[in-house]
py3Dmol code that shows the C-alpha trace and the ligand (Angstrom):
import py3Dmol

protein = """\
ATOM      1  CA  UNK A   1     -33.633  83.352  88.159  1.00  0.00           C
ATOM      2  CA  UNK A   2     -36.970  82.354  87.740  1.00  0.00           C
ATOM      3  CA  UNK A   3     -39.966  84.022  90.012  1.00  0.00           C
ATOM      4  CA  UNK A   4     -41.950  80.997  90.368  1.00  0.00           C
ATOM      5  CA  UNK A   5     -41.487  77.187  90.128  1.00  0.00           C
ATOM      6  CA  UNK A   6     -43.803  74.943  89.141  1.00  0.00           C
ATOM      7  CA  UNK A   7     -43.248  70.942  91.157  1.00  0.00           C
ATOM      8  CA  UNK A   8     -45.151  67.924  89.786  1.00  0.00           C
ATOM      9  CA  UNK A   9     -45.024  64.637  91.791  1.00  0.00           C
ATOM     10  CA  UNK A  10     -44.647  63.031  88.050  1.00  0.00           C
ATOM     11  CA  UNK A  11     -44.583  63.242  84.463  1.00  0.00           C
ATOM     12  CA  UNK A  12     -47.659  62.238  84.023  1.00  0.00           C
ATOM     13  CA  UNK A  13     -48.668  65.607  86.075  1.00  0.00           C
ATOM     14  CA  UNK A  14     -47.337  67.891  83.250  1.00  0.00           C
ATOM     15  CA  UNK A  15     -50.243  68.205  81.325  1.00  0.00           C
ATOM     16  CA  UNK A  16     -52.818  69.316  84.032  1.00  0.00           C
ATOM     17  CA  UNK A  17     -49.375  71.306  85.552  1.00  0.00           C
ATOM     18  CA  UNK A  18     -48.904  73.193  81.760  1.00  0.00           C
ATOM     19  CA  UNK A  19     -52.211  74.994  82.423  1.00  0.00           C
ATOM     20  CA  UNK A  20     -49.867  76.853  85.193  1.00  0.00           C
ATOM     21  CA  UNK A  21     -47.507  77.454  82.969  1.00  0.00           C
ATOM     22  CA  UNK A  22     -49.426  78.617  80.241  1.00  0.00           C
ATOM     23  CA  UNK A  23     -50.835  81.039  82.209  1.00  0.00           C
ATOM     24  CA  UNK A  24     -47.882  82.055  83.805  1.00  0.00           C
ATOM     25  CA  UNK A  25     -46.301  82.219  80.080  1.00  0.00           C
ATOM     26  CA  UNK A  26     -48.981  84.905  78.966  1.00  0.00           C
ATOM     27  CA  UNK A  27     -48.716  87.087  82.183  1.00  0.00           C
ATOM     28  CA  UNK A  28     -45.043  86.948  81.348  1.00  0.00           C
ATOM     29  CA  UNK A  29     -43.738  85.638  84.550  1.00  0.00           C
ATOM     30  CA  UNK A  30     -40.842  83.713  84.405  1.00  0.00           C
ATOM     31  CA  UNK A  31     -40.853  79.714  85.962  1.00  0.00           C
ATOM     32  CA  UNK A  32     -38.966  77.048  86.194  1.00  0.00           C
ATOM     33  CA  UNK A  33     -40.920  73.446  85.955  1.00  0.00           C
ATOM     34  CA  UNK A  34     -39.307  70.343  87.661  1.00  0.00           C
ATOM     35  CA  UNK A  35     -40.158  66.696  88.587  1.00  0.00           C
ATOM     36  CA  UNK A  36     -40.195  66.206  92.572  1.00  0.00           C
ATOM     37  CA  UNK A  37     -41.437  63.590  93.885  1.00  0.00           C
ATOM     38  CA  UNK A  38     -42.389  63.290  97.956  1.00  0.00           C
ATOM     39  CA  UNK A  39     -42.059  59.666  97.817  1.00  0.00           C
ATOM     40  CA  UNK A  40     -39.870  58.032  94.524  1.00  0.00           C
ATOM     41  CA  UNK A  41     -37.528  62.018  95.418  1.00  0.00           C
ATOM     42  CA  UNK A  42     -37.387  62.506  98.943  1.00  0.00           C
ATOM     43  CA  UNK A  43     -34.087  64.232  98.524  1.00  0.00           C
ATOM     44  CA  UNK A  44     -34.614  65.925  95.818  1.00  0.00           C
ATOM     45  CA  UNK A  45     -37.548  67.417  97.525  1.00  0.00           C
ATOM     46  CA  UNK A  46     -35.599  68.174 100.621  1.00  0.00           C
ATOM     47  CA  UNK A  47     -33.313  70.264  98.342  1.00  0.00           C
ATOM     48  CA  UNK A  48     -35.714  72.327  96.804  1.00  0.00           C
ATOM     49  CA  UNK A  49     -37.290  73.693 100.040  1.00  0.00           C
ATOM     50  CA  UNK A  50     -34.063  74.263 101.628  1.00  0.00           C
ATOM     51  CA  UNK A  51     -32.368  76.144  98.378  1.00  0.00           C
ATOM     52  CA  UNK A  52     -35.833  77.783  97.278  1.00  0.00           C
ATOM     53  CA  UNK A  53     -35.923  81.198  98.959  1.00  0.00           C
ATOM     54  CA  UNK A  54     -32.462  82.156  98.385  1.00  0.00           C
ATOM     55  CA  UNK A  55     -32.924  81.064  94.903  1.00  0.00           C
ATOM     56  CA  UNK A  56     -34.865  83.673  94.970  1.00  0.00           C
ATOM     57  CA  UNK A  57     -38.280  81.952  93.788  1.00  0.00           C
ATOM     58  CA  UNK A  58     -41.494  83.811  95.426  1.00  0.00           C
ATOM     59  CA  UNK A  59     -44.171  81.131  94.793  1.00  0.00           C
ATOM     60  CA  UNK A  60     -44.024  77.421  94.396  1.00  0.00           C
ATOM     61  CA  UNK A  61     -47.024  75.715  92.767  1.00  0.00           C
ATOM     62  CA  UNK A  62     -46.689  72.268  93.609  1.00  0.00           C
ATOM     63  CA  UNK A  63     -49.528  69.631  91.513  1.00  0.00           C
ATOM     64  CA  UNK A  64     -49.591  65.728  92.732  1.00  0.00           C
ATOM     65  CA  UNK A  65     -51.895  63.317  92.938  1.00  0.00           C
ATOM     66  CA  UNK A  66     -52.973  60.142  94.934  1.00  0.00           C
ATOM     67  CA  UNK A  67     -51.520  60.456  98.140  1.00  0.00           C
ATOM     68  CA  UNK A  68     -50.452  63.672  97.531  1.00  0.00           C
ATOM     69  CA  UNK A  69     -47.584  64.741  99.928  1.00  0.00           C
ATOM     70  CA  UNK A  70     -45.669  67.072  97.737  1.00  0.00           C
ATOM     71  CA  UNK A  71     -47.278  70.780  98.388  1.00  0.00           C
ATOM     72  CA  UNK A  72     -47.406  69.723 102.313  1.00  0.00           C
ATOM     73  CA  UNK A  73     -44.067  68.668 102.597  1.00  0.00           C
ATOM     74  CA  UNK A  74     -42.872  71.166 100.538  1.00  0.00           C
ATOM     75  CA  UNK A  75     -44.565  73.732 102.543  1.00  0.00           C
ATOM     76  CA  UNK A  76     -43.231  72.106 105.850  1.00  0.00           C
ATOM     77  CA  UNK A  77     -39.926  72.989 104.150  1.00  0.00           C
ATOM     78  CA  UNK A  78     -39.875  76.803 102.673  1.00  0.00           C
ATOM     79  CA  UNK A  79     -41.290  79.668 103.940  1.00  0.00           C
ATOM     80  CA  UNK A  80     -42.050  80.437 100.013  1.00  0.00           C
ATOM     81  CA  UNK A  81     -45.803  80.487  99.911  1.00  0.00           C
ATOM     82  CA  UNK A  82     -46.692  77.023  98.419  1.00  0.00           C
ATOM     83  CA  UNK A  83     -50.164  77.157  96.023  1.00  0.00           C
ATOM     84  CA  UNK A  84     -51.370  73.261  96.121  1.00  0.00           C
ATOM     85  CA  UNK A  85     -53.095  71.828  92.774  1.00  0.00           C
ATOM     86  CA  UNK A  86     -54.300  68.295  93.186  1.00  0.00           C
ATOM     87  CA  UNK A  87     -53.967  66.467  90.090  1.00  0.00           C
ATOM     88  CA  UNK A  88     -56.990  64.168  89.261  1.00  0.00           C
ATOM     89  CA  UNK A  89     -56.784  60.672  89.641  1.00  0.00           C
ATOM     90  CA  UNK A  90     -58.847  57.346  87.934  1.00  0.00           C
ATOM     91  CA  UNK A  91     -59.701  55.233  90.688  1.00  0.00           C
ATOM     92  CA  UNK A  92     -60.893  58.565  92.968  1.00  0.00           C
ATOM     93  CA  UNK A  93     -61.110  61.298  90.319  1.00  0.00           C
ATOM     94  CA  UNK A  94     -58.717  63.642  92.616  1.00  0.00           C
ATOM     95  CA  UNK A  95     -60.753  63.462  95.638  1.00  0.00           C
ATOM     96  CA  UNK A  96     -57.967  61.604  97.196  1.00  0.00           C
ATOM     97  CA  UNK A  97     -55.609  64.397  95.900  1.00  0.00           C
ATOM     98  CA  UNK A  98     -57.387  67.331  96.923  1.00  0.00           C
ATOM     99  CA  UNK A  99     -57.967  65.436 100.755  1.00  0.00           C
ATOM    100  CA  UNK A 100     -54.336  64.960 100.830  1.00  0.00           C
ATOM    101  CA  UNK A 101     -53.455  68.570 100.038  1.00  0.00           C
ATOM    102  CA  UNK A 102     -56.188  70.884 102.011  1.00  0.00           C
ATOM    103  CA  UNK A 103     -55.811  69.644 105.332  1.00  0.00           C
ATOM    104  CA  UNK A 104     -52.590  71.329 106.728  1.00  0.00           C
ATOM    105  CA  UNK A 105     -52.343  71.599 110.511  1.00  0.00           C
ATOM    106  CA  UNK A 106     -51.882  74.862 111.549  1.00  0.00           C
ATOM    107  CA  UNK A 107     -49.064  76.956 110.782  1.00  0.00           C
ATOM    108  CA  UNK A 108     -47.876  75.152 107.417  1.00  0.00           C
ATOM    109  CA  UNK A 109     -50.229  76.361 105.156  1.00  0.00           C
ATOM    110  CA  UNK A 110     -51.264  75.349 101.151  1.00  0.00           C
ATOM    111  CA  UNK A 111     -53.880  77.643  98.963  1.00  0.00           C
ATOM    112  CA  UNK A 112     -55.577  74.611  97.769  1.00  0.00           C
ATOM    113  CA  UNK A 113     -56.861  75.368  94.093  1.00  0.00           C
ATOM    114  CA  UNK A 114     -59.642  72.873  92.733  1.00  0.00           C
ATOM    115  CA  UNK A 115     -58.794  69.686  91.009  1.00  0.00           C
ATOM    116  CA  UNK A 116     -57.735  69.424  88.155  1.00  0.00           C
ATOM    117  CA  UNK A 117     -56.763  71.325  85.053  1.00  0.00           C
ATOM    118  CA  UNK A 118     -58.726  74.923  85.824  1.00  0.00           C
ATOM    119  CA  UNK A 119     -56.643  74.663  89.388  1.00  0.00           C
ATOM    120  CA  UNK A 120     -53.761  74.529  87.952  1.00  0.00           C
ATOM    121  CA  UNK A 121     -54.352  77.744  85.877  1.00  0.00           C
ATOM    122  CA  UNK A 122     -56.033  79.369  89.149  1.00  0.00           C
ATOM    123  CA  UNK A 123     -52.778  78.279  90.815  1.00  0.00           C
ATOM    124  CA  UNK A 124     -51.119  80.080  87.629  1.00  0.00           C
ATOM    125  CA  UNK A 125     -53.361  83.230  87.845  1.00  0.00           C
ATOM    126  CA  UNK A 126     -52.291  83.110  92.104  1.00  0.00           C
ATOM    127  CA  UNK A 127     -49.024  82.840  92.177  1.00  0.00           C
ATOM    128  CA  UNK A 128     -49.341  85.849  89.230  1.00  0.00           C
ATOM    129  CA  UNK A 129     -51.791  87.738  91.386  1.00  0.00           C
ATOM    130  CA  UNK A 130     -48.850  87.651  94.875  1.00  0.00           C
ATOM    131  CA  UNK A 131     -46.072  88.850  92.770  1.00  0.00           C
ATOM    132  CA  UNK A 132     -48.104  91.682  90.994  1.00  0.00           C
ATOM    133  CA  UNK A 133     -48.270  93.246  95.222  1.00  0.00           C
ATOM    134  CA  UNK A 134     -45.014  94.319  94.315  1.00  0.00           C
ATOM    135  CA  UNK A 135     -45.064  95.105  90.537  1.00  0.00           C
ATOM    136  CA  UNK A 136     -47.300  97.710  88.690  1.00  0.00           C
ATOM    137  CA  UNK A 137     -46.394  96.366  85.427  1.00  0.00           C
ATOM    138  CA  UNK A 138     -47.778  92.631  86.238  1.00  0.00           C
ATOM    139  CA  UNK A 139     -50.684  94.145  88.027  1.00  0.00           C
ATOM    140  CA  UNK A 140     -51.598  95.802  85.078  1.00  0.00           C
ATOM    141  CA  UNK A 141     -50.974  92.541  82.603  1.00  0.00           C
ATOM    142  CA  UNK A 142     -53.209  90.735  85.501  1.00  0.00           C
ATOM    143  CA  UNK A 143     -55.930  93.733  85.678  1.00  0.00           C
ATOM    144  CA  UNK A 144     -55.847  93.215  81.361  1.00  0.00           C
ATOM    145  CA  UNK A 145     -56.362  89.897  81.469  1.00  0.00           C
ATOM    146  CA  UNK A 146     -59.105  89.533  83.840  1.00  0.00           C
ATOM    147  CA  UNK A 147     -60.771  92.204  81.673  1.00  0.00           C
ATOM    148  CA  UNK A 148     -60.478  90.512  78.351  1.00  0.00           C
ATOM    149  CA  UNK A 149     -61.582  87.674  80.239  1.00  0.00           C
ATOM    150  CA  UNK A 150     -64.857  89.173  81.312  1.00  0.00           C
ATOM    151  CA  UNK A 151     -65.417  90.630  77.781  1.00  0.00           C
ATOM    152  CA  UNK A 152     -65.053  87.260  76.023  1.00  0.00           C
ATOM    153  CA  UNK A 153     -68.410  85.943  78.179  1.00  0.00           C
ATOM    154  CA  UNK A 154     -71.452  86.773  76.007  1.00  0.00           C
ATOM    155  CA  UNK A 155     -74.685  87.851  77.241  1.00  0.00           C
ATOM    156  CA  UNK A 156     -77.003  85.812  75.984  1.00  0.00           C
ATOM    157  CA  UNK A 157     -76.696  81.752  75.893  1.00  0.00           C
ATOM    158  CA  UNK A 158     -76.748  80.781  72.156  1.00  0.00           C
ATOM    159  CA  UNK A 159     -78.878  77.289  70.835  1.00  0.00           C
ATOM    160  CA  UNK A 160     -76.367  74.581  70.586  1.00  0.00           C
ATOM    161  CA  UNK A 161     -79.100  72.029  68.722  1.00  0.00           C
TER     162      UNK A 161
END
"""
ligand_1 = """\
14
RP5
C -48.144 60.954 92.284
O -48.629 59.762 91.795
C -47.953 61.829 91.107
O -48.133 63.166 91.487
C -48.976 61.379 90.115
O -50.107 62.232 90.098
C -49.370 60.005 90.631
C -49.145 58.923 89.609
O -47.812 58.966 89.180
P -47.311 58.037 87.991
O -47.538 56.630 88.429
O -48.133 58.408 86.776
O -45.854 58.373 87.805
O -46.943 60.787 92.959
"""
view = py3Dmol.view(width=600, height=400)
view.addModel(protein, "pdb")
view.setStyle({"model": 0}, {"cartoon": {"style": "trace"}})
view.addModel(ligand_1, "xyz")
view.setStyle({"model": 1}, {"stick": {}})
view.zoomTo()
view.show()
């Protein structure tokens, strides 16, 4: 059973979603990716909140945009902590996406990551970050990564002309 599963409203949401995933892959934290739409899936939506926590997955990251229902909804259905990632859009450059997603009412929350592909690898990095509470090992493949992270950032800006 996978730890963490990764929602897009559409296909066309996998490459921005992959950053997730790749992320995810490195850590070495297992996922499960799926297409579930709020509005062409309603049932299929309604499915995965109701099955997700005895599945036994621990995060959802859920990535739509446009009117971008999907993380809310999903939120409104699981008590599995839902990390939002709005996907950006041409006509409003995921403006409308991230507008859709960050404004929960109270008590059905979304971490909102930023739009776009480096949200979907923060949402990656989150969802990694939760489950490593309650495993060493992870913590220490998070604690690694951040570090070789830092390390790969130079001092000094180099001349690009
Ligand atoms: C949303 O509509 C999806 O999350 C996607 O970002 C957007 C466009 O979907 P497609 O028309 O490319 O399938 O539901």
């Amino acid at each position: 059973m996978a730890d963490v599963g990764i929602i897009m409203g559409s296909q066309s949401d996998w490459p921005t979603m992959q950053e997730a995933a790749r992320i995810l892959d490195e850590l070495g934290v297992t996922y499960e990716s799926r297409i579930v739409s709020a509005h062409r899936t309603p049932d299929r939506l309604w499915d995965y909140g109701k099955t997700a926590a005895e599945r036994g997955l621990k995060v959802i990251i859920a990535g739509a945009g446009g009117a971008a229902h999907l993380p809310g909804m999903m939120a409104s259905k699981t008590r599995v902590p839902v990390v939002g990632v709005p996907v950006q859009t041409r006509a409003l450059s995921g403006v409308d996406s991230l507008y859709s997603i960050v404004q929960m009412p109270r008590g059905f929350p979304v971490a909102t990551m930023a739009i776009g592909a480096a949200g979907a690898a923060n949402a990656g990095l989150m969802a990694a970050q939760i489950l490593a509470i309650s495993d060493p090992d992870l913590a220490q493949r998070v604690t690694d990564w951040r570090n070789a992270l830092s390390a790969s950032i130079p001092e000094t800006p180099e001349d690009t002309d």
